[in-house]
C-alpha positions as CSV (number, residue, x, y, z in Angstrom):
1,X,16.1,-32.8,55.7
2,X,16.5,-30.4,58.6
3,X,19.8,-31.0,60.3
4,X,19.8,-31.5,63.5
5,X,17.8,-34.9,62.6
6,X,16.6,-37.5,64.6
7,X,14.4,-40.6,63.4
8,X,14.2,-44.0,65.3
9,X,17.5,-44.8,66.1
10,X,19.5,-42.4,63.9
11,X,20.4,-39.1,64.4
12,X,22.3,-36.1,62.3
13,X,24.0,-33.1,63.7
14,X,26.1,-30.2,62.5
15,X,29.5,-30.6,64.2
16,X,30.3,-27.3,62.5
17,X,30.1,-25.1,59.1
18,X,32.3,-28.2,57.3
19,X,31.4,-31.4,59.5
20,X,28.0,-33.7,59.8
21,X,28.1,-35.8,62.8
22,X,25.2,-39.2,62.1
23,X,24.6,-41.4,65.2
24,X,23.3,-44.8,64.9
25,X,22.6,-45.7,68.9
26,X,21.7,-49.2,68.5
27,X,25.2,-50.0,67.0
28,X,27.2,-47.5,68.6
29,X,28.5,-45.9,65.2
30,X,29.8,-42.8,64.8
31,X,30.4,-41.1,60.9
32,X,31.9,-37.7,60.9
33,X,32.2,-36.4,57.1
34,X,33.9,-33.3,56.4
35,X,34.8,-31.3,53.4
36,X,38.0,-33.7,52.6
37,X,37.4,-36.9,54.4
38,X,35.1,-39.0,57.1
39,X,35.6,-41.1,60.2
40,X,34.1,-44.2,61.4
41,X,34.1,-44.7,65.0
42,X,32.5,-48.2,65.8
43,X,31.8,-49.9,69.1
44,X,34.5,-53.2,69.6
45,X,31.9,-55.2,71.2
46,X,29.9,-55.4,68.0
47,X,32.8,-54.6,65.8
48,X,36.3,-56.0,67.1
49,X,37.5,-58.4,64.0
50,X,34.2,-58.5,62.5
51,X,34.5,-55.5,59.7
52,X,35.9,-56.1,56.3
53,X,36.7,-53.1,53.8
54,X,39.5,-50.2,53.5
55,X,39.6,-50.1,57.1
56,X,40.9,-53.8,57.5
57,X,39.3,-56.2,60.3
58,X,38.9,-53.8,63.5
59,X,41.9,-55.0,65.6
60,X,43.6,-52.5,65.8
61,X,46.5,-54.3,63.6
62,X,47.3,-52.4,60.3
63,X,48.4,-55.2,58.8
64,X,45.1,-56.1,57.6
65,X,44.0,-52.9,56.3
66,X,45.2,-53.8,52.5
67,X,43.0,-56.5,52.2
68,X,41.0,-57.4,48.9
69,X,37.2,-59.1,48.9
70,X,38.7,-62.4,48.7
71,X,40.9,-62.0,51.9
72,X,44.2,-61.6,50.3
73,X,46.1,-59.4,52.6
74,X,48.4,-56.9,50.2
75,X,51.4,-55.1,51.7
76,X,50.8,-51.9,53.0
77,X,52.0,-49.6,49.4
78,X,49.1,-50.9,48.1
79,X,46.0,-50.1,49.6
80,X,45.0,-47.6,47.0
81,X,44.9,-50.9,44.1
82,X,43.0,-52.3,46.9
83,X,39.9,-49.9,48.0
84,X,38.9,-50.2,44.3
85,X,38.5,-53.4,44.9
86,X,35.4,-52.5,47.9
87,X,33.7,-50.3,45.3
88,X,30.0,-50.4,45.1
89,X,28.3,-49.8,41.8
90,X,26.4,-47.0,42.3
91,X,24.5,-45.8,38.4
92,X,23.8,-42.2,40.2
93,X,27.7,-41.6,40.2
94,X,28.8,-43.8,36.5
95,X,32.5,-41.8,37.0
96,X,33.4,-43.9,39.2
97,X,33.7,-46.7,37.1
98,X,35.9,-46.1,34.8
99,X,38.6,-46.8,38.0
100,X,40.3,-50.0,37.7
101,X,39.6,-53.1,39.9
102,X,41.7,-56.4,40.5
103,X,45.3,-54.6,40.1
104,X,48.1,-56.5,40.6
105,X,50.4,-54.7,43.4
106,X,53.9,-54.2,41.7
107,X,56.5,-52.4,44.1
108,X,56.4,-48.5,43.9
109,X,58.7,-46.7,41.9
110,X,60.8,-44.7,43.5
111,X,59.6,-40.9,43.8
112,X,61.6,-38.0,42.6
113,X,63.0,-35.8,45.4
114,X,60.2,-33.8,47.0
115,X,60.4,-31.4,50.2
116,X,57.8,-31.0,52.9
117,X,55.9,-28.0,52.0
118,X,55.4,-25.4,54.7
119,X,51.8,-26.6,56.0
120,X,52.7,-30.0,56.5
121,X,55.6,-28.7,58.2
122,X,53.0,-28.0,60.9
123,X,52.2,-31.4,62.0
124,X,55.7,-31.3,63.5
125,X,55.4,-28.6,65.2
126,X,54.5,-27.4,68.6
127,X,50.3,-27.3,67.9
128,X,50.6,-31.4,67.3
129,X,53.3,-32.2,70.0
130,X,50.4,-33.8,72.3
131,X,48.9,-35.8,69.8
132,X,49.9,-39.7,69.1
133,X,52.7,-39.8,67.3
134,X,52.2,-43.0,65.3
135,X,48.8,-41.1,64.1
136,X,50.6,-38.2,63.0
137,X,53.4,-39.8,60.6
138,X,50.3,-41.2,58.6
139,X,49.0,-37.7,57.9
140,X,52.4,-36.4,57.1
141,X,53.4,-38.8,54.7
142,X,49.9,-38.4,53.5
143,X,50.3,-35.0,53.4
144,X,54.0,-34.9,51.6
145,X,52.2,-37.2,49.2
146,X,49.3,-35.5,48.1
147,X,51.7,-32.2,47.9
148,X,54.3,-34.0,45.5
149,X,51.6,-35.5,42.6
150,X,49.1,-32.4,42.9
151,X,51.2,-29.6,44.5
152,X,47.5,-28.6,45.8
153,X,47.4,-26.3,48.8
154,X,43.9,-27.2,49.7
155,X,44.8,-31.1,49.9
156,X,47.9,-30.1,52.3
157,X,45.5,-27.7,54.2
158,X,43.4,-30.9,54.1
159,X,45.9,-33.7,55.9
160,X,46.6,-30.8,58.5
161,X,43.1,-30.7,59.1
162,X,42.4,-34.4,59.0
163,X,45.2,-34.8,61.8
164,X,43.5,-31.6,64.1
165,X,40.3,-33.9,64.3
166,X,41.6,-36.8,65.4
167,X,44.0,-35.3,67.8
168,X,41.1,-33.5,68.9
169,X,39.6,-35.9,70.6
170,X,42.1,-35.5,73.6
171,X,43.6,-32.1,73.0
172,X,42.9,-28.6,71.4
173,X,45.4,-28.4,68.5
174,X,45.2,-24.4,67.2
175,X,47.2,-25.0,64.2
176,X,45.8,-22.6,62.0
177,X,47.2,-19.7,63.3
178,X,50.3,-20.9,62.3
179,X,49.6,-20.2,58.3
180,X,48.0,-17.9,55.9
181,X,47.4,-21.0,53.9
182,X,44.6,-22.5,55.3
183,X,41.8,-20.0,56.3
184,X,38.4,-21.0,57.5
185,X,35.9,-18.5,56.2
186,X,32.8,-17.4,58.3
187,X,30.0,-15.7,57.5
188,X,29.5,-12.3,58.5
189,X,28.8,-11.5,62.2
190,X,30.3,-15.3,63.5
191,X,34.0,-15.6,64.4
192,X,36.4,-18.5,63.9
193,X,37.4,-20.5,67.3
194,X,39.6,-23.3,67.2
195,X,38.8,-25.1,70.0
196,X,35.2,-25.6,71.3
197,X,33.7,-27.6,73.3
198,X,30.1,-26.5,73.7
199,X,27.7,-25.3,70.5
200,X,26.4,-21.7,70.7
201,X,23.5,-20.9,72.6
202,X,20.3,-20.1,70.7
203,X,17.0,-18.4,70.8
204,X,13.4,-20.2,70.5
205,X,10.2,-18.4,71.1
206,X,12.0,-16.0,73.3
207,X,13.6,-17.6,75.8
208,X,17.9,-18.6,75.3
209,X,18.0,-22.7,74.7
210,X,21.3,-23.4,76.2
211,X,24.0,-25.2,73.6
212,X,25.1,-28.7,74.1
213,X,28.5,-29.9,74.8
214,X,30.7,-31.4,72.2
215,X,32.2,-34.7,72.5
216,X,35.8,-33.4,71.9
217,X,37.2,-30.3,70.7
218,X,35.5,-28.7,67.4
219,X,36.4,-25.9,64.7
220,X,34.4,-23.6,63.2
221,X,32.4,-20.4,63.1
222,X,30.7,-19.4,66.4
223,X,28.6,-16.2,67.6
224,X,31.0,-13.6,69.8
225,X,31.1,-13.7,73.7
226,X,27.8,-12.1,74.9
227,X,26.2,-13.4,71.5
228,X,23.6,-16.1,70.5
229,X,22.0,-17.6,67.2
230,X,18.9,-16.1,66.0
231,X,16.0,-18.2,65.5
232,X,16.7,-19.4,62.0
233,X,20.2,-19.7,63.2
234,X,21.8,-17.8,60.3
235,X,22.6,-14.5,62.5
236,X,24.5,-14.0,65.6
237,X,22.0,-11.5,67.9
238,X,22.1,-10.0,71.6
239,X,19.2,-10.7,72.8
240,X,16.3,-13.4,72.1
241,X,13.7,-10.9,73.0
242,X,11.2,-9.9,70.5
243,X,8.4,-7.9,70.7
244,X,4.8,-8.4,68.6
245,X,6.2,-6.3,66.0
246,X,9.0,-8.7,65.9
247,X,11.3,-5.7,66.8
248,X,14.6,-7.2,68.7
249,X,14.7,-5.5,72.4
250,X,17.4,-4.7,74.5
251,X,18.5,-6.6,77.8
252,X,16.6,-4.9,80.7
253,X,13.8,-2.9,78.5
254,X,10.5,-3.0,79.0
255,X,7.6,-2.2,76.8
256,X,3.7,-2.9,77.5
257,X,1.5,-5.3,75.6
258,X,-0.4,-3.8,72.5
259,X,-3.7,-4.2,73.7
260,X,-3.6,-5.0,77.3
261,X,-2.5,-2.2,79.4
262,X,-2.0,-4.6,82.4
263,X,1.1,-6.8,80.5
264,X,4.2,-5.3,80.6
265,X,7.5,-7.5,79.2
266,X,10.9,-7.1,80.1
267,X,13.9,-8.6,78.4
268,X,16.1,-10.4,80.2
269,X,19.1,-12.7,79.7
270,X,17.4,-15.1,79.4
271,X,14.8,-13.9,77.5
272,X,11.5,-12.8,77.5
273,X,9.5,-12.6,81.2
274,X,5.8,-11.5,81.6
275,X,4.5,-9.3,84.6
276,X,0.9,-8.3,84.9
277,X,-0.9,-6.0,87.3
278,X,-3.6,-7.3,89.3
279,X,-6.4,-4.6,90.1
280,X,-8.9,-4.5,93.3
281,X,-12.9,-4.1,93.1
282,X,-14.1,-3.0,89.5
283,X,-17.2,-1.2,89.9
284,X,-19.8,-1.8,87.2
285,X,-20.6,1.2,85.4
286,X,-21.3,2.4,82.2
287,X,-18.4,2.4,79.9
288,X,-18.5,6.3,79.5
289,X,-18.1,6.7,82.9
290,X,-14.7,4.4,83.2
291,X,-11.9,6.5,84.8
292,X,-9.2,4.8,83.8
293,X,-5.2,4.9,84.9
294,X,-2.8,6.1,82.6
295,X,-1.9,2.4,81.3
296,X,-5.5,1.4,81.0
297,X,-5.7,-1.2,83.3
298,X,-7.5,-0.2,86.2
299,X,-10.2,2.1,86.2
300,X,-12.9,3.9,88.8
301,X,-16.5,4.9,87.9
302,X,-17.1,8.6,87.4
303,X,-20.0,9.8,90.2
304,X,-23.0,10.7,89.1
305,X,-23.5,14.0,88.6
306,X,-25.5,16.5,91.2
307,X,-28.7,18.5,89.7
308,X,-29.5,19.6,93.0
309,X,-32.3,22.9,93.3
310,X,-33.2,24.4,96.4
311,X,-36.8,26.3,95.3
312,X,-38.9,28.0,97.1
313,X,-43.0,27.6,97.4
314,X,-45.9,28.9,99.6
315,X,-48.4,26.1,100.7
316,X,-51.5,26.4,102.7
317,X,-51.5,25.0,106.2
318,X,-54.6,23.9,108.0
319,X,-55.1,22.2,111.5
320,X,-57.6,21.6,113.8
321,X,-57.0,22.0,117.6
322,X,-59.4,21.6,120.3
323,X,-62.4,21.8,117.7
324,X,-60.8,25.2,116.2
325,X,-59.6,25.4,112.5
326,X,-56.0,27.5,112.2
327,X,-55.2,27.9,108.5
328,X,-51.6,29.7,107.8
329,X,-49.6,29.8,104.5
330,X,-46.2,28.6,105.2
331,X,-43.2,29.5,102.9
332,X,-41.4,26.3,102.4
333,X,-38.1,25.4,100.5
334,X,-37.8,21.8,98.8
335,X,-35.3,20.4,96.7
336,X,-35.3,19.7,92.6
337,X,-33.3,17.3,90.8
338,X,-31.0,14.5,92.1
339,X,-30.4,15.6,95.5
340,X,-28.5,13.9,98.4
341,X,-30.9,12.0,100.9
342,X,-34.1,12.8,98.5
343,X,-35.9,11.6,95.5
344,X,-36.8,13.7,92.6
């Protein structure tokens, strides 16, 4: 599948190098899966207190959100005994069942003394003070959490990220500037920007398709000011002019058609524009006697050429006047060839 994807009422997009974005308009669902987690957004006037699973009844009370299959509601410390419960056999993935359903919820034991490493350190600081703070003391307990049982940087890297998207929504949140922990690679020729809000633009049969707009703030790797995606979107390029050789052009050159000397192209910044030259009366001659302009375009015929002769000759004259006969021989001069004014 080609991503971006669109059948019936579904539709997949790339939200960047590490998030899909799938659409479902008739229900007014939203999944956003990245590299560590996903998001459902869902519409309250199909969903509100009509959902049942890990994410608890969709009102917005939390207090819900441990609930098993059979509607017991569990305390909050347990909702990971509980999400097993909501697991679907699936044969393609048989590792996931050897994880144990139908636990009984026992009070945690009390953890051993653990700091907050430095990148979860980050959700307090000055790139998260606009975000909700409710939302935010999930992801850093979360993040403290996952950082005491695994000690695994690209989990803590993970929560931080996790919180940046759903602050996102209403606020840019740079945050990774902030740490050497927590790069985000991109490929050669694209640059990292933390907060976007509209995709790159891109070329298609030489013209530059403008790049939508994001619904909130996005990460990821992005062309450089000035720049746009190629047409197979793997390479960032200047222009989206190409010639027939398939040679990239430069903004504002021209170059002429290969075999139409009355096309010329330009590129432009917006891509490719045609301009051809009109010429007036064509003459019909014989192709070897074409004159044509130095673009071959336009020609003129060649005129014919003169094999005019002036010769000489003597003829005999002979009149008759008033019943006399007068002969003479007259030296005349006549013309040979293809002359002006005569015939040959």
């Amino acid at each position: 599948m080609e991503i971006p994807y669109a059948a019936g009422e579904i539709s997949v997009t790339q939200q960047n190098s590490r998030s899909l974005r799938i659409y479902f308009s008739e229900i007014k669902t939203t999944i956003t899966a990245s590299l560590h987690d996903f998001r459902i957004m869902v519409a309250g006037r199909f969903f509100f207190n009509n959902t049942q699973g890990q994410c608890g009844t969709c009102t917005n009370a939390p207090t819900d959100d441990c609930m098993r299959p059979d509607g017991k509601i569990e305390s909050s410390n347990c909702c990971h005994k509980t999400a097993l419960d909501w697991k679907v056999n699936d044969p393609s993935k048989p590792y996931c069942k050897s994880a144990p359903q139908n636990e009984t919820c026992t009070p945690s034991p009390t953890p051993p003394p653990c700091d907050m490493p430095p990148v979860c350190e980050i959700l307090s600081g000055p790139a998260f003070e606009k975000c909700d703070p409710k939302e935010l003391m999930r992801y850093k307990k979360t993040c403290r959490t996952d950082h005491c049982l695994t000690n695994s940087t690209e989990l803590e890297c993970g929560n931080v990220e996790s919180a940046a998207i759903s602050c996102r929504e209403n606020t840019c949140v740079d945050w990774r500037s902030l740490t050497d922990e927590c790069p985000f690679e991109c490929n050669v020729g694209f640059v990292y920007k933390p907060c976007e809000k509209k995709r790159d633009d891109y070329c298609v049969n030489n013209t530059v398709m403008q790049g939508t707009n994001y619904s909130s703030y996005e990460e990821g790797c992005f062309c450089p000011a000035g720049k746009k995606l190629s047409e197979d979107k793997t390479t960032c390029v200047s222009t989206c002019c190409l010639d027939n050789n398939g040679t990239r052009r430069r903004e504002n050159e021209i170059w002429d058609h290969p075999s139409n000397g009355c096309i010329t192209y330009k590129c432009t910044s917006s891509g490719v524009t045609t301009q051809e030259r009109t010429c007036g009366y064509q003459p019909v001659c014989e192709e070897s006697d074409k004159i044509w302009d130095d673009r071959k375009c336009c020609y003129k015929c060649r005129p014919p050429v003169r094999t005019c002769k002036l010769k000489p000759r003597v003829e005999n004259v002979t009149k008759v006047l008033n019943n006399k006969t007068c002969s003479k021989e007259l030296n005349l001069d006549y013309c040979e060839g293809s002359c002006p004014g005569s015939e040959k």
